[in-house]
Every structure is written in C-alpha cells, then in structure tokens.
N, C-alpha and C positions, 0 to 999 in steps of 0.2 A: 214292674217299672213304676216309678213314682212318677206324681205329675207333674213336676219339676221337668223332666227328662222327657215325658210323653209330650209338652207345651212345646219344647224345646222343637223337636221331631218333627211336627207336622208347621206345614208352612202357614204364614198369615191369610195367603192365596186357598189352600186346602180346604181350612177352616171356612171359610167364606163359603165355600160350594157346600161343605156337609152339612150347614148348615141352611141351606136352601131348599125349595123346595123342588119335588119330583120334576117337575118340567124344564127346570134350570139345570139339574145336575145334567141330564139329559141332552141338554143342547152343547152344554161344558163339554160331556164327554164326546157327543159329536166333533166338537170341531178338535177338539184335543190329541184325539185319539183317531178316531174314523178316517176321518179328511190327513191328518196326518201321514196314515197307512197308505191310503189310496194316493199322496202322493209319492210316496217312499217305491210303492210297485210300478209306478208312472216311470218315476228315474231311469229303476232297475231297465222296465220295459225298455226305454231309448237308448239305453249302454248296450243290452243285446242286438236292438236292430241297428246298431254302431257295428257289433263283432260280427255279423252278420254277413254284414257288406263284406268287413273285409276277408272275412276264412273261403266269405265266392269269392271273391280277387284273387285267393291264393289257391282253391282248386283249381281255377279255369288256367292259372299261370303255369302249373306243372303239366298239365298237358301239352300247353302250345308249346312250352321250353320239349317237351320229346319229339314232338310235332318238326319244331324247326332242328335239332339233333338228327333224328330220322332223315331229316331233308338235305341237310349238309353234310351227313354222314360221320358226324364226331360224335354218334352213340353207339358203343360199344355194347352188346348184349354177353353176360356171363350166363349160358345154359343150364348149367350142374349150381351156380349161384341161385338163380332164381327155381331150380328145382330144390334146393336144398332151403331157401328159404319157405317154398309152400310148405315143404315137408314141417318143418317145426311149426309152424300154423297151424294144425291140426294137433299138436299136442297141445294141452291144457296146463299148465305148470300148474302146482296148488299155490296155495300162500304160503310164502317164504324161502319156497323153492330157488333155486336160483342155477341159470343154465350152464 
C-alpha cells in the first residue's frame, strides 16, 4: 500500500494516540474501549431485567386464566389431546425433521 493511501486510512485522531506515549495510549484505550464495553453490557443488563419482568407477568397470568376457567367451568379438558401431546414430547425430532 503506498503512503498516499496508508495517510489517507488512519485518522488525524489515530495518529495522535500511536504516537504517544505508553501511559496515554493506555488511558485512550480505557476510556475508548473498556468503559465503552462495560457500558454496552450495563444496557444489555437492564433490557433483560426489562424482559424479565415481563415473561413473570405472563407465567403467573396463564395460570390464574386456568385458575379462574376451572372456576367458571368454561375449561374444557381434551384427555386423548393432552395424552397425545405428552406422547410426542418425548420423541426428539432431529434437524430438519419435520412432523
């Protein structure tokens, strides 16, 4: 690559840090990179205890909905249904299988 092309490529910023000394690039690359990450996983972190919340709000809600069903009596049980669904529970399809 000619230097033409290599000047071009790296930034005016870049330049500035390579050519610094060890304790700077060091500090660059902390706050650049390091602190960067650790907030990136910070985010991630508080998205999941976001989805968290809600997947208990939607376990705890399919229960009471059988809960009050049962109670009112507008839940219908299909026996040979729910025996035939354990049944294929236990088989394993492989990959690409398709039932």
């Amino acid at each position: 690559m000619a230097s033409a092309e290599a000047d071009q490529q790296i930034a005016p910023r870049m330049r500035s840090i390579r050519g610094a000394d060890l304790q700077q690039c060091r500090l660059v690359y902390r706050d650049g990179r390091i602190v960067d990450q650790l907030n990136w996983y910070a985010s991630g972190a508080r998205r999941n205890g976001s989805r968290v919340v809600r997947l208990r709000l939607a376990t705890l809600q399919e229960p009471a909905g059988v809960a009050i069903g049962i109670v009112t009596r507008d839940v219908r049980f299909d026996a040979l249904g729910i025996f035939a669904a354990a049944r294929c529970g236990r088989h394993r399809m492989a990959p690409g299988e398709t039932a």
